[in-house]
C-alpha atoms as an extended CHARMM CRD file, in Angstrom:
* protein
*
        92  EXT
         1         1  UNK       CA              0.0000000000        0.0000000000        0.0000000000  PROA      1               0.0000000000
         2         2  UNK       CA              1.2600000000        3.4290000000       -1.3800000000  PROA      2               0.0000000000
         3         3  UNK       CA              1.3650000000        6.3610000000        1.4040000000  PROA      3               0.0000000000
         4         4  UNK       CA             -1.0520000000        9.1780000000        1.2110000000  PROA      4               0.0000000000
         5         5  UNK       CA              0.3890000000       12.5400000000        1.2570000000  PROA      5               0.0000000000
         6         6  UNK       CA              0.6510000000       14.0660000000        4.2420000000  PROA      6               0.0000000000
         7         7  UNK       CA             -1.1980000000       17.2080000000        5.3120000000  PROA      7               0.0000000000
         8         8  UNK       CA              0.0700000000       20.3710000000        7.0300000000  PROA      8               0.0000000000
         9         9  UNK       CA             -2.0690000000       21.2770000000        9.8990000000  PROA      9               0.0000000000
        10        10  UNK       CA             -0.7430000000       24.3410000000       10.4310000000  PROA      10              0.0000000000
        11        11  UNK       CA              1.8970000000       26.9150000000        9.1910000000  PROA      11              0.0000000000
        12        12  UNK       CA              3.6360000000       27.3290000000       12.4030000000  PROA      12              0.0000000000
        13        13  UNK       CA              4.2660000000       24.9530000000       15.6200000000  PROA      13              0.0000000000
        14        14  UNK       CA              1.8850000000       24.4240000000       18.3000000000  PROA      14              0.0000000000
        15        15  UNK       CA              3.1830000000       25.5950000000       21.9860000000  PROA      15              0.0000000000
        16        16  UNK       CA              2.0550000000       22.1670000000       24.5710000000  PROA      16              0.0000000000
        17        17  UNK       CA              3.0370000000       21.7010000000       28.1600000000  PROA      17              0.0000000000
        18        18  UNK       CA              4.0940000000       18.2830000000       28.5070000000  PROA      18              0.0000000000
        19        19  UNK       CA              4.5870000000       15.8200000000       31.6460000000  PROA      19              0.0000000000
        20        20  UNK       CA              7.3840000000       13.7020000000       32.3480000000  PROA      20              0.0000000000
        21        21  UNK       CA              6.9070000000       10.0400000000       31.8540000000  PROA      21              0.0000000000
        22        22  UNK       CA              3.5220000000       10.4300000000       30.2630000000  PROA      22              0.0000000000
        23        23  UNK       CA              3.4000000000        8.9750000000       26.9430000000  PROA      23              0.0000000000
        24        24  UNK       CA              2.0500000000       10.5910000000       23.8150000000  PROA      24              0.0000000000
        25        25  UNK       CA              0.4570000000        9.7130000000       20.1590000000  PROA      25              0.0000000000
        26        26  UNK       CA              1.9660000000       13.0950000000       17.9510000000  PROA      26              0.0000000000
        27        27  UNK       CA             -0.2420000000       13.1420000000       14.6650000000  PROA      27              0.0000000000
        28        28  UNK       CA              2.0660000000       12.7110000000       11.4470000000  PROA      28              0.0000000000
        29        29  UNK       CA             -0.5190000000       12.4540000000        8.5690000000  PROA      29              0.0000000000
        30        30  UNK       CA             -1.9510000000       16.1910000000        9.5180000000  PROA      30              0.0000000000
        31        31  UNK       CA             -5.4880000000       15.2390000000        9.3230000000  PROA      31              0.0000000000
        32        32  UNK       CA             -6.2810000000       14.6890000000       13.2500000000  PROA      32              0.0000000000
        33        33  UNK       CA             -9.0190000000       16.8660000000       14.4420000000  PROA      33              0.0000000000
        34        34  UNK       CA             -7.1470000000       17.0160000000       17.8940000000  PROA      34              0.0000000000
        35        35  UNK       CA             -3.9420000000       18.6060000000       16.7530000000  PROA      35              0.0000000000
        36        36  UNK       CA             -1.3440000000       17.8590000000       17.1140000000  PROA      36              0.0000000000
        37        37  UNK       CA             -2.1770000000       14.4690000000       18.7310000000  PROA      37              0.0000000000
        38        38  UNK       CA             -3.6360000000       11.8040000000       17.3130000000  PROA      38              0.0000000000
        39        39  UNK       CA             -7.4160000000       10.9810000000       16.9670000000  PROA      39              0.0000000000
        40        40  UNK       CA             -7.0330000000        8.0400000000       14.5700000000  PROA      40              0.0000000000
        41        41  UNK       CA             -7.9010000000        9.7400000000       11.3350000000  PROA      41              0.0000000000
        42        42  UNK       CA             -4.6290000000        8.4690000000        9.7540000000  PROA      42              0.0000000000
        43        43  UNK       CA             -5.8900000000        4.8390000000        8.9110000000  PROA      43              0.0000000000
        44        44  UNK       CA             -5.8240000000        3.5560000000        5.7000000000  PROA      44              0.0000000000
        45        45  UNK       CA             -3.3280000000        6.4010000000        4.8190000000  PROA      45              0.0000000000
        46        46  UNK       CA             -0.0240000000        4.3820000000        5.1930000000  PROA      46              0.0000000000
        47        47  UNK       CA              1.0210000000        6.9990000000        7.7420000000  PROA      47              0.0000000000
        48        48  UNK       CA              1.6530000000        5.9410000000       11.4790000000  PROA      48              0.0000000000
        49        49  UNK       CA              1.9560000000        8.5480000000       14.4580000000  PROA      49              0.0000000000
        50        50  UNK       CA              4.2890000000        8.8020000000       16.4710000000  PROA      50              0.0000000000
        51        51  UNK       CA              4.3370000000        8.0310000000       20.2320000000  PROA      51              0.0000000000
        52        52  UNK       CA              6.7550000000        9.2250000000       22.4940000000  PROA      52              0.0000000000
        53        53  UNK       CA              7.2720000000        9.8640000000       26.3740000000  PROA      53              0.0000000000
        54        54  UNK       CA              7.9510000000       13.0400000000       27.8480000000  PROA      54              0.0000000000
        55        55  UNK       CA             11.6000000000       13.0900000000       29.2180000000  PROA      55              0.0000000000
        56        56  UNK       CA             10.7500000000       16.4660000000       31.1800000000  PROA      56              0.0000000000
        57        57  UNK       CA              7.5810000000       18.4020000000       32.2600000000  PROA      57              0.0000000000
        58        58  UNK       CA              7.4680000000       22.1200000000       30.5530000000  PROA      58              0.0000000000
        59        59  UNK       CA              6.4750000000       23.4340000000       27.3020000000  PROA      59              0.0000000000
        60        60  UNK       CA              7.5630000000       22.2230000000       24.0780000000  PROA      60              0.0000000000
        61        61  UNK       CA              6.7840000000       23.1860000000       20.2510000000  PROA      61              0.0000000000
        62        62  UNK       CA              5.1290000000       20.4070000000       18.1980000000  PROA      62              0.0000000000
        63        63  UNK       CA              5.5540000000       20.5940000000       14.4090000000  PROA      63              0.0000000000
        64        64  UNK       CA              2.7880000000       21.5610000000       12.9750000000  PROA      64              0.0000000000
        65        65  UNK       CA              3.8180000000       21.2110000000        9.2720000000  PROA      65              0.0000000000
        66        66  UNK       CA              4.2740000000       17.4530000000        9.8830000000  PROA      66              0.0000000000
        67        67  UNK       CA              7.6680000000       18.0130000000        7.8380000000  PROA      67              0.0000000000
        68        68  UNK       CA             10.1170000000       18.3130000000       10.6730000000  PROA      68              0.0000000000
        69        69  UNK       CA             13.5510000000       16.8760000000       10.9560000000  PROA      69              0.0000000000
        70        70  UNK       CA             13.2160000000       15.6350000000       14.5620000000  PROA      70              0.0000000000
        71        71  UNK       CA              9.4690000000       14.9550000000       15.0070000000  PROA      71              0.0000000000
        72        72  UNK       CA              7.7350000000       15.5390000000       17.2210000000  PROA      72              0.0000000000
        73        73  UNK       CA              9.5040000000       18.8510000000       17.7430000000  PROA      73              0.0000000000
        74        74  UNK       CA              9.8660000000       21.8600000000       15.5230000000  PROA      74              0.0000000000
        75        75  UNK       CA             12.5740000000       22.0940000000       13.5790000000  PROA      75              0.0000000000
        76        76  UNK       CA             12.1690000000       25.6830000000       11.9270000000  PROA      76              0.0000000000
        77        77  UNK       CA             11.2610000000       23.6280000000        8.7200000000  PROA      77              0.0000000000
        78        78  UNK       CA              7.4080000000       25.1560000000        8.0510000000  PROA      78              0.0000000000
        79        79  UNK       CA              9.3660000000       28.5630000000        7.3860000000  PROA      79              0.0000000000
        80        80  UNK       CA             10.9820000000       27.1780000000        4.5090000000  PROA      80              0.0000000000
        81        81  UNK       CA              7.5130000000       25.5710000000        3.6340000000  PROA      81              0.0000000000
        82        82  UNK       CA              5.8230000000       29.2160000000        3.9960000000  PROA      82              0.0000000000
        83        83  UNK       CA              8.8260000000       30.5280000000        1.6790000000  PROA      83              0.0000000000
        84        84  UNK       CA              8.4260000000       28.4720000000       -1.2540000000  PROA      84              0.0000000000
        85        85  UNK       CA              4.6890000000       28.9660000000       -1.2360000000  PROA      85              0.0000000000
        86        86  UNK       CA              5.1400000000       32.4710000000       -1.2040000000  PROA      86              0.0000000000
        87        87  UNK       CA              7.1530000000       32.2350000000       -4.1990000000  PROA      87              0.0000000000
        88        88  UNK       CA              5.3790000000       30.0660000000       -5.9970000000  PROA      88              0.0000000000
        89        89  UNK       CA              1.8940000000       32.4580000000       -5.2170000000  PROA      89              0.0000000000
        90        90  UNK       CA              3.7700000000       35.3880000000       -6.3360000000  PROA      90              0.0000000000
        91        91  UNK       CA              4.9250000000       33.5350000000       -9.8640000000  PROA      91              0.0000000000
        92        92  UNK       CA              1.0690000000       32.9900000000      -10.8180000000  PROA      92              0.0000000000
């Protein structure tokens, strides 16, 4: 089975407080409802989520774009996203 292509949920990261040891399901197809965790709306896409414990209580930034380097985190990668659609909207 061929992967579907993956949504961006947002344009920018999401700011979540996070506790140690508790375990979480980030959404990686960008079609949850309960961003940016999971609610199950990736079946049948090909694309899994990713679950991962918290290693320290505070605030993090999930990626949003669901294109970052080190998922679940933000990289800095939807800026580059951003860029090349502004470029490509200001060519039409």
């Amino acid at each position: 089975m061929s992967k579907s292509p993956v949504h961006r949920a947002a344009d920018a990261p999401m700011k979540v407080h996070l506790n140690k040891g508790e375990t979480y399901v980030w959404c990686a197809c960008g079609r949850s409802s309960t961003q940016p965790f999971c609610d199950g709306s990736h079946q049948g896409t090909g694309i899994d989520p990713l679950v991962f414990e918290a290693e320290k209580e505070g605030d993090v930034w999930l990626c949003m774009c669901k294109h970052s380097g080190t998922p679940p985190l933000c990289d800095g990668t939807h800026k580059e996203i951003c860029a090349i659609d502004k470029k490509l909207a200001d060519a039409e």
